[in-house]
Backbone as JSON Lines, residues from 0, in Angstrom:
{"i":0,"aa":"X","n":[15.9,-8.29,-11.01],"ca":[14.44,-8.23,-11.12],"c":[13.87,-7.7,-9.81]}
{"i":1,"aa":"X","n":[13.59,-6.46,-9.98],"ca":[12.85,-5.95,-8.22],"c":[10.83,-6.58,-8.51]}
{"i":2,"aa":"X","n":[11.05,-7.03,-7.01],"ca":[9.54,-7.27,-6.41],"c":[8.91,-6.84,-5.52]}
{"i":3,"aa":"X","n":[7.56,-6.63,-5.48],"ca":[6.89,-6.11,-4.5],"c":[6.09,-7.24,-3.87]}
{"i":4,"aa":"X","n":[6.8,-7.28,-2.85],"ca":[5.77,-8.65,-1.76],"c":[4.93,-8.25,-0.62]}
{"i":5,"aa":"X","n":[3.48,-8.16,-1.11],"ca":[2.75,-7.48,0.63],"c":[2.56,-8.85,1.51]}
{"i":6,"aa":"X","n":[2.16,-8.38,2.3],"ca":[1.79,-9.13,3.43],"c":[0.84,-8.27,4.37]}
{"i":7,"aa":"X","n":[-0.19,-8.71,5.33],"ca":[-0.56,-8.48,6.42],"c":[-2.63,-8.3,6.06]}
{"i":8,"aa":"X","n":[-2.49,-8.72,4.8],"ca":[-4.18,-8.63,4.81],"c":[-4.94,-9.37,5.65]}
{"i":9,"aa":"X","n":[-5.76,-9.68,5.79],"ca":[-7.02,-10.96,6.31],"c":[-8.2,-10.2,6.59]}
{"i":10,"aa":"X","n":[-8.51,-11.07,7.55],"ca":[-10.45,-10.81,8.08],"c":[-10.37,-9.99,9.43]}
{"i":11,"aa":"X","n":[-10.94,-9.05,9.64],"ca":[-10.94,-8.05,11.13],"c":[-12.45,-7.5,11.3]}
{"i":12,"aa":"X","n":[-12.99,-7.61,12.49],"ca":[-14.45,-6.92,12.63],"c":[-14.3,-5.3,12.12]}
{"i":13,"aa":"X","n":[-15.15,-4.83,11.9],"ca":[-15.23,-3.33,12.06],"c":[-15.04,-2.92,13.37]}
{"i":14,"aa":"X","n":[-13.93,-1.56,13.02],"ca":[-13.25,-0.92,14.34],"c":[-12.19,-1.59,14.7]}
{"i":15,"aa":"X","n":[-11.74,-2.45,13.97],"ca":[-10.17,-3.26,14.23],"c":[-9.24,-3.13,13.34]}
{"i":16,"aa":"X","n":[-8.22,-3.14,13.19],"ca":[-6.81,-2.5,12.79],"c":[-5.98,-3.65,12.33]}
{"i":17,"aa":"X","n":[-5.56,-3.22,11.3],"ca":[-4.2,-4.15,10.62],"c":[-3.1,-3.15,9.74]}
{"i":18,"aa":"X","n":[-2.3,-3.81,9.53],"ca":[-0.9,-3.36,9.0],"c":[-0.71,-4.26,8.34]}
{"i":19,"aa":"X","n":[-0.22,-3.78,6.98],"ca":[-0.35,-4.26,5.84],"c":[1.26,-3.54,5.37]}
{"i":20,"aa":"X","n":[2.27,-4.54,4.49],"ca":[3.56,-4.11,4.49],"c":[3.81,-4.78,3.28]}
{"i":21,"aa":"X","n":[4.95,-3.74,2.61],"ca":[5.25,-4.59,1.42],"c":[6.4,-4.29,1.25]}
{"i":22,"aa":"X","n":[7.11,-5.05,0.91],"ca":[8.75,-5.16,0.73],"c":[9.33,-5.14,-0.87]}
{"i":23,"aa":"X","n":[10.31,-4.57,-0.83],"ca":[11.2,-4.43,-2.39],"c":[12.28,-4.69,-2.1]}
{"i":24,"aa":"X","n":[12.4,-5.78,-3.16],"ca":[13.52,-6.72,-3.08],"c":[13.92,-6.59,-4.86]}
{"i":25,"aa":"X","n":[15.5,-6.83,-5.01],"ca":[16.12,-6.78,-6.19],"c":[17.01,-5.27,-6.22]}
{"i":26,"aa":"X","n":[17.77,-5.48,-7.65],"ca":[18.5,-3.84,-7.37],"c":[18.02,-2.72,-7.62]}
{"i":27,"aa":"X","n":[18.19,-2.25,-6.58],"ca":[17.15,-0.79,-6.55],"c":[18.58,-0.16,-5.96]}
{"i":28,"aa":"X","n":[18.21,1.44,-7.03],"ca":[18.65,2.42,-6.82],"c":[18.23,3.52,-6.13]}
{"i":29,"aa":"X","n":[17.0,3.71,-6.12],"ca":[16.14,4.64,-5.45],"c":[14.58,4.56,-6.04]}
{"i":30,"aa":"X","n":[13.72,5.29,-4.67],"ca":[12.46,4.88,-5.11],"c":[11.79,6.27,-5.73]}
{"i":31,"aa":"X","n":[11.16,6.78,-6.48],"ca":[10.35,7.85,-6.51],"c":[8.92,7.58,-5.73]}
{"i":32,"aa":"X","n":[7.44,7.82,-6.41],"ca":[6.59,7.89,-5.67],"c":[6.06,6.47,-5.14]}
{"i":33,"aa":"X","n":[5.69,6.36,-3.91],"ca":[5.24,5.1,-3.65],"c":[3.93,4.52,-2.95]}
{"i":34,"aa":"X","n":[3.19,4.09,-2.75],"ca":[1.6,4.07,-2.58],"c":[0.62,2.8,-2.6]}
{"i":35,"aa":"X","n":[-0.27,3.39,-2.23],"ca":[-1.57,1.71,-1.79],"c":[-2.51,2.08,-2.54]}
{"i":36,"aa":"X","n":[-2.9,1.26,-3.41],"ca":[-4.33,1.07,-3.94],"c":[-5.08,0.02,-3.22]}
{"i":37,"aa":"X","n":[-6.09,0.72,-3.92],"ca":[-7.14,-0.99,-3.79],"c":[-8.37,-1.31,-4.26]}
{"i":38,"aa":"X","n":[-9.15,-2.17,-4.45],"ca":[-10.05,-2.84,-5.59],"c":[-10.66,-3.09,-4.48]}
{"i":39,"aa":"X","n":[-12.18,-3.19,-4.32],"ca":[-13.25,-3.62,-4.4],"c":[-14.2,-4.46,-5.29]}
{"i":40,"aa":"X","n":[-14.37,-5.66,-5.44],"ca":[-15.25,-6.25,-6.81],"c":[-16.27,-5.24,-7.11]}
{"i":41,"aa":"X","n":[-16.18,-5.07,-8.03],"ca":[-17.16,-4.52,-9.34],"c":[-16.68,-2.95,-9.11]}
{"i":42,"aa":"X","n":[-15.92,-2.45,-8.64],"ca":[-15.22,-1.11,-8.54],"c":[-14.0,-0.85,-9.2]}
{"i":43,"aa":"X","n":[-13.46,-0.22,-9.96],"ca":[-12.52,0.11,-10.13],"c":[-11.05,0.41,-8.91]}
{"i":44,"aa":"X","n":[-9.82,0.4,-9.31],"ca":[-8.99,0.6,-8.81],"c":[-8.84,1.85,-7.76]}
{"i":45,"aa":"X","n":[-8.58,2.33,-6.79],"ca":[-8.38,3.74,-6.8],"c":[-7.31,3.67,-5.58]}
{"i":46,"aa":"X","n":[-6.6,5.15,-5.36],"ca":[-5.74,5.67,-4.4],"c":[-5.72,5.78,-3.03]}
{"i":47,"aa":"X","n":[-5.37,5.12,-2.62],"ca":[-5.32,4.92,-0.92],"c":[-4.75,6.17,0.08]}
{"i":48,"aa":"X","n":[-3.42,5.52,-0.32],"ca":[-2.52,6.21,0.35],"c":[-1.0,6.3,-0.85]}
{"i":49,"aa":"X","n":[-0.79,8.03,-0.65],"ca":[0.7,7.69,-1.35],"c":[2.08,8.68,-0.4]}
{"i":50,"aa":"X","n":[2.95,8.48,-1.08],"ca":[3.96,9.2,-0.53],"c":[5.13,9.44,-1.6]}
{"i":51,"aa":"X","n":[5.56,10.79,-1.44],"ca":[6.73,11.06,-2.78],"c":[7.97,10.97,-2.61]}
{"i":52,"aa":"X","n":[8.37,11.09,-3.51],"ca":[9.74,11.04,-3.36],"c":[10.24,11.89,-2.04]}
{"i":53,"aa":"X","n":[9.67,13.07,-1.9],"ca":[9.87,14.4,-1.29],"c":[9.34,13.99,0.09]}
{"i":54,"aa":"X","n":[8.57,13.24,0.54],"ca":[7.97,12.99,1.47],"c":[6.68,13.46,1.62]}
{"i":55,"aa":"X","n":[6.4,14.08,0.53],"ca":[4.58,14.32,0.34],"c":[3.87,13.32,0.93]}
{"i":56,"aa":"X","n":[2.65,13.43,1.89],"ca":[2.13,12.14,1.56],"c":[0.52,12.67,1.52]}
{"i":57,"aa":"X","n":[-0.06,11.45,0.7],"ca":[-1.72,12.05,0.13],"c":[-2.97,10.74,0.53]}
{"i":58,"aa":"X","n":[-3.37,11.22,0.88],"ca":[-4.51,10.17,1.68],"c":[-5.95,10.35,0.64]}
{"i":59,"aa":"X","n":[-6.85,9.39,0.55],"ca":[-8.05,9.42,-0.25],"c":[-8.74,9.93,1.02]}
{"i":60,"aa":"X","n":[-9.61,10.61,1.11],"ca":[-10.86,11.11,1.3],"c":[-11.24,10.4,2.76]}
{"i":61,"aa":"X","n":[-11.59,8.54,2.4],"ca":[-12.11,8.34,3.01],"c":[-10.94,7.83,3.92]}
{"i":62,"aa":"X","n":[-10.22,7.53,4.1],"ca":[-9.41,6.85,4.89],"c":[-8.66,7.97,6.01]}
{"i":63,"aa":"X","n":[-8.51,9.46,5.84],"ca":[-8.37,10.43,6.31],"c":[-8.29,9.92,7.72]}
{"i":64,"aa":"X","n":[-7.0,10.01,8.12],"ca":[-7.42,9.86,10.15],"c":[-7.59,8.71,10.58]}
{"i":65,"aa":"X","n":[-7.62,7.52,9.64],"ca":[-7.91,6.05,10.05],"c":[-6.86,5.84,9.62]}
{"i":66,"aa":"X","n":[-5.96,5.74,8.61],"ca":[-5.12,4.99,8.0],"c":[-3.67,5.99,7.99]}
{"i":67,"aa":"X","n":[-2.62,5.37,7.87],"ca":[-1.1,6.13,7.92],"c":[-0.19,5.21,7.26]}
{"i":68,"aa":"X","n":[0.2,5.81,6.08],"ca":[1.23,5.34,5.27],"c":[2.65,5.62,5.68]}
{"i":69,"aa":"X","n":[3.7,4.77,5.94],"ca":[4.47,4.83,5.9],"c":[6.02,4.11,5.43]}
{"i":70,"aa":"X","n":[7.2,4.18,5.72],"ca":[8.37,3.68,5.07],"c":[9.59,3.58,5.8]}
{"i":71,"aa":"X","n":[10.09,1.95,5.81],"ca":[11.93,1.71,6.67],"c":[12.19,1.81,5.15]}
{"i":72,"aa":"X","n":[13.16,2.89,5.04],"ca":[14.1,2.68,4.36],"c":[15.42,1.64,4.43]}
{"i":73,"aa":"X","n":[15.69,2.05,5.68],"ca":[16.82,0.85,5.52],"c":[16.54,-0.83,5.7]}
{"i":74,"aa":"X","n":[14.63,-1.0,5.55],"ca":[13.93,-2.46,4.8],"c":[13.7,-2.18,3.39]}
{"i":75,"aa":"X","n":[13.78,-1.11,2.97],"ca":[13.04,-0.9,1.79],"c":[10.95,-1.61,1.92]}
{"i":76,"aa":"X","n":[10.81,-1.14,2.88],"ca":[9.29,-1.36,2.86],"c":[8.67,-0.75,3.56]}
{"i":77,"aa":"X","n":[7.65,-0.52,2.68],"ca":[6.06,0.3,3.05],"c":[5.16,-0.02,3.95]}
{"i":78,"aa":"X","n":[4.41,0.34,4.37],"ca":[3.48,0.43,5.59],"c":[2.24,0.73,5.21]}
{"i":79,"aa":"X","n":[1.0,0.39,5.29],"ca":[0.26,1.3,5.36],"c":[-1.03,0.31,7.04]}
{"i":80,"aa":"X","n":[-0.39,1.01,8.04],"ca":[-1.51,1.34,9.37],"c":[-2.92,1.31,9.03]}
{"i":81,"aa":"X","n":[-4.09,0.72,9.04],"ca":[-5.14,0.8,8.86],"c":[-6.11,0.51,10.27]}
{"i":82,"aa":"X","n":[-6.28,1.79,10.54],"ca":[-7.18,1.73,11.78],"c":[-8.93,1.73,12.09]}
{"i":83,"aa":"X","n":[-9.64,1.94,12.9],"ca":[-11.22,2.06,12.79],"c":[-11.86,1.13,11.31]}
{"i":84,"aa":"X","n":[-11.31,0.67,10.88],"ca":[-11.73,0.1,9.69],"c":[-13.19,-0.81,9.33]}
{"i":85,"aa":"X","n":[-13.91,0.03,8.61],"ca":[-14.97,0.18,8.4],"c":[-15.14,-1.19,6.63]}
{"i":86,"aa":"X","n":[-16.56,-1.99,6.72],"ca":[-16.65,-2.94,5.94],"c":[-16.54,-2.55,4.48]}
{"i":87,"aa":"X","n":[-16.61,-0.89,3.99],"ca":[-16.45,-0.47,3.17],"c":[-14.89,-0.52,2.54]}
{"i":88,"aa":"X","n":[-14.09,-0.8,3.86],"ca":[-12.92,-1.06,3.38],"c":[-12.16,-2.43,3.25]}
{"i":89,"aa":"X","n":[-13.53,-2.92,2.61],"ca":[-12.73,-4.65,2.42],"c":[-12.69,-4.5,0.58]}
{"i":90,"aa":"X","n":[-11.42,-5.12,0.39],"ca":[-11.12,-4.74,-1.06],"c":[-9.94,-5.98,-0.86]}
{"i":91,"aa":"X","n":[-9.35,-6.01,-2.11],"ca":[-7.81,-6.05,-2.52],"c":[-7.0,-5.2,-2.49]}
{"i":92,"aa":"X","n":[-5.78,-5.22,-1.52],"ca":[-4.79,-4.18,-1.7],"c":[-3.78,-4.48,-1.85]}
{"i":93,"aa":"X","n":[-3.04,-3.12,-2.95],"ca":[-1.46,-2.93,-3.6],"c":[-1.19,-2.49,-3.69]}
{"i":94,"aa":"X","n":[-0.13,-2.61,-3.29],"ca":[1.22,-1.75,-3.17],"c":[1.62,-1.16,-4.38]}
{"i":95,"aa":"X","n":[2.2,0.19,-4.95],"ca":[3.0,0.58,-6.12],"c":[3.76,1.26,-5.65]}
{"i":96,"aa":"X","n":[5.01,1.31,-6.63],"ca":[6.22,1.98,-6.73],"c":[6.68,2.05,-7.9]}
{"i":97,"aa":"X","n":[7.45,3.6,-7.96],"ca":[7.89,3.64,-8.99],"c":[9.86,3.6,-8.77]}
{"i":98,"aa":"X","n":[10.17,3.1,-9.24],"ca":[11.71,2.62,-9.03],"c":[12.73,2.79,-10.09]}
{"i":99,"aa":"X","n":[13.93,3.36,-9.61],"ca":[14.91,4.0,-10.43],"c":[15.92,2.52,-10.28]}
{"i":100,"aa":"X","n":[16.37,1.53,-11.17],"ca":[16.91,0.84,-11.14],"c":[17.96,0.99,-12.62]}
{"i":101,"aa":"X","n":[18.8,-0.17,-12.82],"ca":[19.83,0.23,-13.69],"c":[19.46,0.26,-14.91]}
{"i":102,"aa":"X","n":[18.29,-0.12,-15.37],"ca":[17.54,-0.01,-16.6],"c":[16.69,1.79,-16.89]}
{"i":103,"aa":"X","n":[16.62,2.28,-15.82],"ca":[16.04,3.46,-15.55],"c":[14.55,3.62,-14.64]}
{"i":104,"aa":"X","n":[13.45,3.97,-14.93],"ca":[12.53,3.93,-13.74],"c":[11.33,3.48,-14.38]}
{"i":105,"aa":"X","n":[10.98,2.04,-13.76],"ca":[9.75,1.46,-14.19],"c":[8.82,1.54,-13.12]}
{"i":106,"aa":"X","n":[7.47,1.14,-13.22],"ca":[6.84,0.89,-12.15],"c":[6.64,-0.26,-12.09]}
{"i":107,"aa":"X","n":[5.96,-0.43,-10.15],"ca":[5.84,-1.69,-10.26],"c":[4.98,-2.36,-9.09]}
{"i":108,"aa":"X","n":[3.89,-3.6,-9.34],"ca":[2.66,-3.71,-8.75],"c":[2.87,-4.8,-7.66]}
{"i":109,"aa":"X","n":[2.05,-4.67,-6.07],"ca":[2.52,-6.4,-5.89],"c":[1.31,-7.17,-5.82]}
{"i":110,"aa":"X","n":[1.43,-8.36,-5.74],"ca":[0.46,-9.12,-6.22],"c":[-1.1,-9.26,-5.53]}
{"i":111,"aa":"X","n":[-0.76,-8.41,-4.39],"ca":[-2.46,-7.72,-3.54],"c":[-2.57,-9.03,-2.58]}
{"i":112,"aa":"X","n":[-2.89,-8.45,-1.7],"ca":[-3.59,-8.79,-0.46],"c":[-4.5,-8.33,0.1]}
{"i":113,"aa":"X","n":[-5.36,-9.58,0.33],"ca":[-7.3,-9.32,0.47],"c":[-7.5,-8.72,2.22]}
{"i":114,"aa":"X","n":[-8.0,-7.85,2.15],"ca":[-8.7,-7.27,3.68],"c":[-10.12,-7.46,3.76]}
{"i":115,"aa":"X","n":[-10.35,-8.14,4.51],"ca":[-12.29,-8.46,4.6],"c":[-12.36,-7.62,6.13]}
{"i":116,"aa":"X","n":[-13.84,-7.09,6.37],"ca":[-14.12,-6.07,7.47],"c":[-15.49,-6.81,7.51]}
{"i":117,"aa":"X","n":[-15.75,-7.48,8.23],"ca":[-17.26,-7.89,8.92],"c":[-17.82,-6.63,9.59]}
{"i":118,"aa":"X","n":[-18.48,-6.61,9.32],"ca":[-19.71,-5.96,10.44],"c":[-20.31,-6.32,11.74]}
């Protein structure tokens, strides 16, 4: 059974920085695309940060230059650097992956961790 466990949300003023990490655990064969969402109440879901199989990586709009996604492979876990961080970016955030395991390639969500940004 693979899981996605983040860690590193909480409360930071605006213009302060956190790192936010999520780990995959269980048998994994390889990962395809992998990436951060995140929720805002009364907003829909949307795309943070991703990265491909290939090493593409795609940033939303606003996070451009503040934020840097990244990956230990040999932790099997994700990164995503969140810098200058502005109150617009207090949401719920999660982690996805899509994962080639012995069943074939499912995706898969982790259970989100809250970032609050005071002003």
């Amino acid at each position: 059974q693979v899981q996605l466990v983040e860690s590193g949300g909480g409360l930071v003023q605006a213009g302060g920085s956190l790192r936010l990490s999520c780990a995959a655990s269980g048998i994994i064969f390889s990962f395809n695309n992998e990436g951060w969402f995140r929720q805002a109440p009364g907003k829909q879901r949307e795309l943070v940060a991703r990265v491909t199989y290939g090493g593409r990586i795609n940033y939303a709009d606003s996070v451009k230059g503040r934020f840097t996604i990244s990956r230990d492979n040999a932790e099997n876990t994700l990164y995503l650097q969140m810098n200058s961080l502005k109150p617009e970016d207090t949401a719920v955030y999660y982690c996805n992956a899509v994962i080639i395991t012995s069943t074939g390639e499912h995706a898969y969500w982790g259970q989100g961790t809250q970032v609050t940004v005071s002003s």
